[in-house]
N, C-alpha and C positions, 0 to 999 in steps of 0.2 A: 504494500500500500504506500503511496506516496503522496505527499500534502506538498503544498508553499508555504514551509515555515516563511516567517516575516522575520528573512537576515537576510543580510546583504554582502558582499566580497569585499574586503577588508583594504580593497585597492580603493572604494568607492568611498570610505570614509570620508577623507579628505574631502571632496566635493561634495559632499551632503551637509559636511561644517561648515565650509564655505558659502553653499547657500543660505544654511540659517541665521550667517553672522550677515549677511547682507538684506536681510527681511524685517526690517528697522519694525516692522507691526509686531512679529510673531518675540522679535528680543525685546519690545516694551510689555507684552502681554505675561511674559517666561518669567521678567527681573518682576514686575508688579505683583503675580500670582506666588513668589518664590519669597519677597518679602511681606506678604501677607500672611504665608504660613509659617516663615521664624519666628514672628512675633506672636501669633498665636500660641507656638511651641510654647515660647520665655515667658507667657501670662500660666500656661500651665504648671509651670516649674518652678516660681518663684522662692522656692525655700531649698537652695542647695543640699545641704544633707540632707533633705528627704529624697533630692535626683540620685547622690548618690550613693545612699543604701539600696534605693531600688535597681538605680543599673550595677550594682557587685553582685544582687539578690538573681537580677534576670543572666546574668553574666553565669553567674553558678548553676542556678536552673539548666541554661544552654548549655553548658558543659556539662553539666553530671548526664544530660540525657544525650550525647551526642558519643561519653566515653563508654556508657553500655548500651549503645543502641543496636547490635545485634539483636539481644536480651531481651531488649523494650520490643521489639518490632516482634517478635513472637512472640511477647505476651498480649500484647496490643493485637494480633491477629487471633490469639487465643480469646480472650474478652469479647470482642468481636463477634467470632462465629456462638460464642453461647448466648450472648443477645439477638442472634438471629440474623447479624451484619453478614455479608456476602464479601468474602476479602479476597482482590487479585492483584497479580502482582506484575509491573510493567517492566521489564529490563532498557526500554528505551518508548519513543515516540507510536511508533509502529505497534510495539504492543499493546501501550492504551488506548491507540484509538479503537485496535481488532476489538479489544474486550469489551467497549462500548459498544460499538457497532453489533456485538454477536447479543450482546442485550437488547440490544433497539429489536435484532431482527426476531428475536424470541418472543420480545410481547408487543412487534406488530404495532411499534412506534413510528410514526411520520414525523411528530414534532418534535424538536427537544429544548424547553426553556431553561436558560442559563443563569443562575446567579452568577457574581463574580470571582473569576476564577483565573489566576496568573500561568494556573499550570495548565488549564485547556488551551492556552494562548502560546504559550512554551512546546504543547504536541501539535499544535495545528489542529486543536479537535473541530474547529467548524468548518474547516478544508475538507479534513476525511470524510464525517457526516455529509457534509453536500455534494462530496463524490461521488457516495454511495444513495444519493437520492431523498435523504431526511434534511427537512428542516432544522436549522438552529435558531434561536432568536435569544438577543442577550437582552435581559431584563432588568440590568444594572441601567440607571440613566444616563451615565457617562459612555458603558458599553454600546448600548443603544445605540448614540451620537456617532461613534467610529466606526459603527458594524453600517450604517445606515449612509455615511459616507463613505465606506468601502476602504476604511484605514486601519491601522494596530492603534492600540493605546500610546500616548506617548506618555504615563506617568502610571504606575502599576497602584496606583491607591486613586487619581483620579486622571480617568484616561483620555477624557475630553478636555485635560488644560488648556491646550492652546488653542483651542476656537474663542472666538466672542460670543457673545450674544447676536450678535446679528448674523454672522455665522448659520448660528445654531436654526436662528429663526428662517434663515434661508433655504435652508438644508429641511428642515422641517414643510417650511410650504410646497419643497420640491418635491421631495419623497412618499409624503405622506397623504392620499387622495382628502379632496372634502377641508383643509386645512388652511388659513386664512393667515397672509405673512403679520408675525407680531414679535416686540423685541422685549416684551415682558416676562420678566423670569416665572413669575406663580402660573401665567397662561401657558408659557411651555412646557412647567413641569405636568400640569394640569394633562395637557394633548399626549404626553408621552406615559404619563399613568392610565389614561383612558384607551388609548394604543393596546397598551400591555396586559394591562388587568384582564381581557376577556382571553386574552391565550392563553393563559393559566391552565385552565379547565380543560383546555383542545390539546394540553400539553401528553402527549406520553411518557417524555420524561424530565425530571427536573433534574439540571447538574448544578453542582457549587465547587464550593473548593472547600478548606479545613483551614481553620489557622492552628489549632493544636490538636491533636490526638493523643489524649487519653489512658497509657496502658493500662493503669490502677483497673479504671473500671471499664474502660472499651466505650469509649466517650467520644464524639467529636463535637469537637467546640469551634461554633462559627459566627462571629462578627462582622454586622452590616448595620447600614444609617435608612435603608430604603423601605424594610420588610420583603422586599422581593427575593430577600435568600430567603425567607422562612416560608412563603406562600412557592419557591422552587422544590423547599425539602417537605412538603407535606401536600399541595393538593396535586401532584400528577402521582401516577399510580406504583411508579417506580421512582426512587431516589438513588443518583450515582454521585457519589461524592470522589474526587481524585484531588490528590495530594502527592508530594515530595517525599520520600525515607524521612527527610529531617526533619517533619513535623512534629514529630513522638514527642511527649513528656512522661515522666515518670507517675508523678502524681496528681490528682485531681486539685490538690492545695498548692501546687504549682502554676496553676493557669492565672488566680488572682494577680499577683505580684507583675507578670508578662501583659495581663489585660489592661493593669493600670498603666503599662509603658507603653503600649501600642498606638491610641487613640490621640493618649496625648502628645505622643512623636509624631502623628503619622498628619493628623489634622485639628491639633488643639484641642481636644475634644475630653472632658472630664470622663465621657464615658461611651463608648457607643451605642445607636437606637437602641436595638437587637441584638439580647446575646442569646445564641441558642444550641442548647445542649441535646447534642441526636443521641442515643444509645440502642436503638432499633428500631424496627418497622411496626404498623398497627400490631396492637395485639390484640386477641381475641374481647369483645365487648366494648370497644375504643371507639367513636365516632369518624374521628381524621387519622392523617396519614398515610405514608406511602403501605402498599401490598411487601416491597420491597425492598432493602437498601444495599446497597454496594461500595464497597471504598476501594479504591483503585490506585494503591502505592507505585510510587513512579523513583525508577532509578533517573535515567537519563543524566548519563557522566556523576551523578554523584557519591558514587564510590567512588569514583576517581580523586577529589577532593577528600574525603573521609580517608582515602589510605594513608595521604601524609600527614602529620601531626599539626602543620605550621598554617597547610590548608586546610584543615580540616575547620578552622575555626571559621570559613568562611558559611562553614551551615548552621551557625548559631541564630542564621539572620529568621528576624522575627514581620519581613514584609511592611515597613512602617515606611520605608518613605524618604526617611527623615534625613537619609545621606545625601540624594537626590537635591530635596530641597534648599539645603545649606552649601554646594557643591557650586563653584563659581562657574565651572567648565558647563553643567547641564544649562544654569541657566540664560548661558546664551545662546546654544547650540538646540534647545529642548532637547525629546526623547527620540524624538525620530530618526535622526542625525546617528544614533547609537546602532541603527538597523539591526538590534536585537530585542528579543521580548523583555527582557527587562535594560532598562538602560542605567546613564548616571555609577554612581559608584562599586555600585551591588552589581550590575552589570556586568561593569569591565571584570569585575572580579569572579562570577560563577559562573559567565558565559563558555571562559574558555576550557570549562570540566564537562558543558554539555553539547559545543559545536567542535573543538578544538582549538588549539592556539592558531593554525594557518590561519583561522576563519575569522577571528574575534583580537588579535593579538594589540593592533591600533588603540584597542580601547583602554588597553594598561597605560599606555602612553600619552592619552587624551586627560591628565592630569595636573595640574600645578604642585602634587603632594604639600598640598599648605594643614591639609590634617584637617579642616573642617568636619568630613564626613565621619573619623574617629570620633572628634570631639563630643558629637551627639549622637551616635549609636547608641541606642539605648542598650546593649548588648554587648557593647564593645569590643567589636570587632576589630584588628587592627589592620583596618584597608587600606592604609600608606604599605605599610611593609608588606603586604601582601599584592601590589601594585608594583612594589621594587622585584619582590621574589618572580612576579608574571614577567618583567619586563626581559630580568636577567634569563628565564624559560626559555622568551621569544630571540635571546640571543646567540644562546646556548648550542655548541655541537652538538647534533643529532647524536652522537654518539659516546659522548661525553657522560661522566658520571652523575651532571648537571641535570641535564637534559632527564625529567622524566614526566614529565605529560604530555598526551597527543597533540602531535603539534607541533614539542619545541624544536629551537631553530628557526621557525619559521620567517621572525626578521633577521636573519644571519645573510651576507650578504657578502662575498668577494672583496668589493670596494672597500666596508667599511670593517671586515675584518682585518685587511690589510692595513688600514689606517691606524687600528688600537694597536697590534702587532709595530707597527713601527715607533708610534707614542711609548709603547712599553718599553722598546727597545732604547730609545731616547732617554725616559726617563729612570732609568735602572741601572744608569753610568754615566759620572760623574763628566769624564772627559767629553763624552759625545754631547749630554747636554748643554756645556759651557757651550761649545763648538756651536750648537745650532741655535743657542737661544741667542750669541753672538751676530751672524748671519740674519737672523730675524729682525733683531734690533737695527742693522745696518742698511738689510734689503724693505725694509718698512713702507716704502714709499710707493712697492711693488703689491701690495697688498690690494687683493680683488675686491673690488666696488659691491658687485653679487656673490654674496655670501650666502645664497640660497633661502630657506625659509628666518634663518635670522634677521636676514634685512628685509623681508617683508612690515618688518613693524618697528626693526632700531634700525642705528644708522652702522655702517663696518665694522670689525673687529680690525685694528690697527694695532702691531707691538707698540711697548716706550721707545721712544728713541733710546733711550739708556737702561741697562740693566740693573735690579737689583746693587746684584753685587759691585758694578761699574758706581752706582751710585756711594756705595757703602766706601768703595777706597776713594775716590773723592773727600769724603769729610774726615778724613783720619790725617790726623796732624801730620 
């Protein structure tokens, strides 16, 4: 089976930045929406020791569950099946969607409506499905907005950032028959709840996503602002939930502490609408709910990350957001620009465990390492150093003892390995250096004007006329 994930060739990078730094609308709507939600964030958090007991609390949480997650993930499947959950298990893109799809064709699904969900976005699950002939309809209002103008999310918490409002209203009076152009937010939301609301019922099945599972009791825990996850997991007849290995937690007293960090990272928010706890399908005598429920564990390269110790800490991420938003590089480039399903910081960083490094390597390098995005990880992740670790990957001899993710090498390059090789050789002897930094100092005048992507924004790289050390015996009596 084969989809159009939404990534792009790692050559195209560069031009897809270049066009968002030149789209003076979409880089005043990215900085505007990107300092509305810091400031949200720091109304939330106004009492530092309480930020940071809770991110050493969420920080322990993600590690203890991430160091026996084998463990957890069998118990959490055991749990599971005695609730009457249906648990399968994905080794990559292609086997979540077969396992959907063999659901859909079992109970004779046409529709399937979507809560939101980063990981059906991550297998192309509305590529497969409409491949195979089944509708998908995303029920998230943001989703809505990109699935209706035929785009990815560009912000994995809110996926319609960069439209306007008028935008949206255009887009709306386009698409949608019977519908009247308007720039008012309650009437939009209004047309896109009255949209949605009657597919519910026409739904055969409803998908979402998980933000934590449960092993304790075989629980999943799902936060949303809209109720359209909760009317996804209860009125169609089947419920498929699909998730990441790294969702797991240990315990059910574990989710508070992670909940109170989420919302308030992710969109200011003291708490989310809707928290909703699935632990099975109707049971006998019960009014609602699905017939059925499914959870769909999805590797997709994340073993890969989980083998080494240093990336492993990369799955601690709790989907909030909050690196994105604080990240100077996303906000002027937006999310689009990252041509992977998730972009921004958390991007560069776990994309290249689920595409490879050939495919995603740019984006380690599409940083200032200024540490914002650490700074407010609620989870603490350390995405600088893990950003140097990708980069030295992407540099790495394929065959080197360096070199161990798919992929590395891939920026390794003839030119510019010859270049460090002669830098090293330069600076690892004393005489050769004197000699060349000499030469430079004197040939200075010969110094190229195009200096490649440096002079795009400064002016040359020119030596001193005089050296260091030239200067040093100068002042010596």
């Amino acid at each position: 089976m084969s989809q159009p994930i939404q990534i792009h060739a790692s050559r195209d990078f560069k031009a897809r930045s270049l066009a968002a730094l030149n789209d003076p609308g979409q880089r005043k709507n990215f900085r505007g929406a990107m300092d509305f939600l810091q400031m949200k964030r720091r109304a939330q958090f106004g009492d530092k020791d309480e930020l940071t007991t809770l991110r050493d609390l969420g920080e322990a949480i993600r590690r203890h569950a991430l160091a026996n997650l084998p463990d957890l993930l069998e118990e959490l499947e055991k749990k599971l099946t005695a609730n009457g959950v249906q648990v399968h298990w994905a080794e990559n893109a292609d086997e979540a969607n077969a396992v959907a799809l063999d659901i859909a064709r079992r109970v004779d699904a046409r529709l399937v409506a979507k809560g939101k969900s980063m990981v059906s976005e991550e297998v192309g699950f509305n590529h497969a499905m409409e491949a195979a002939g089944l509708e998908t309809l995303e029920t998230d209002m943001g989703e809505y907005i990109v699935q209706l103008a035929g785009e990815a999310p560009s912000h994995i918490i809110m996926p319609a950032i960069h439209k306007t409002k008028q935008q949206i209203a255009a887009l709306f009076a386009e698409k949608i028959p019977g519908v009247a152009y308007s720039e008012d937010v309650d009437t939009l939301i209004q047309i896109g709840r009255q949209v949605l609301r009657r597919r519910f019922a026409e739904a055969g099945i409803g998908l979402s996503g998980v933000n934590f599972a449960v092993a304790e009791t075989g629980t999943l825990f799902l936060v949303e602002n809209e109720g359209n996850g909760r009317m996804c997991t209860t009125v169609p007849r089947v419920h498929i939930a699909i998730t990441g290995i790294e969702k797991v937690v240990a315990k059910l007293e574990h989710v508070p502490p992670l909940n109170s960090l989420l919302p308030r990272s992710a969109t200011g928010q003291p708490v989310t609408t809707y928290l909703n706890l699935i632990s099975g399908p109707r049971k006998p005598g019960e009014l609602d709910g699905p017939e059925e429920v499914h959870l769909i564990l999805v590797d997709n390269g994340r073993t890969q990350a989980y083998g080494d110790l240093q990336l492993r800490t990369t799955l601690q991420c709790i989907r909030c957001g909050a690196c994105m938003n604080h990240c100077p590089v996303y906000a002027r480039i937006g999310g689009h620009a990252y041509g992977t399903t998730y972009p921004g910081p958390i991007g560069a960083i776990i994309s290249p465990h689920m595409r490879g490094l050939e495919a995603t390597y740019p984006l380690s390098f599409a940083s200032t390492l200024c540490g914002a995005c650490s700074e407010v990880c609620p989870v603490r992740i350390p995405i600088t150093d893990l950003l140097v670790r990708l980069r030295n990957e992407a540099q790495a001899r394929p065959d080197s003892a360096e070199a161990t993710l798919r992929g590395s090498g891939a920026a390794r390059t003839t030119l510019v390995s010859a270049i460090w090789r002669g830098w090293a050789m330069i600076y690892s002897r004393l005489r050769m250096y004197r000699i060349t930094s000499w030469f430079m100092s004197r040939g200075r005048a010969l110094s190229p004007i195009d200096q490649g992507a440096w002079t795009r924004s400064r002016t040359p790289l020119v030596p001193a006329p005089k050296r260091l050390r030239d200067l040093i015996k100068e002042r010596k009596p």
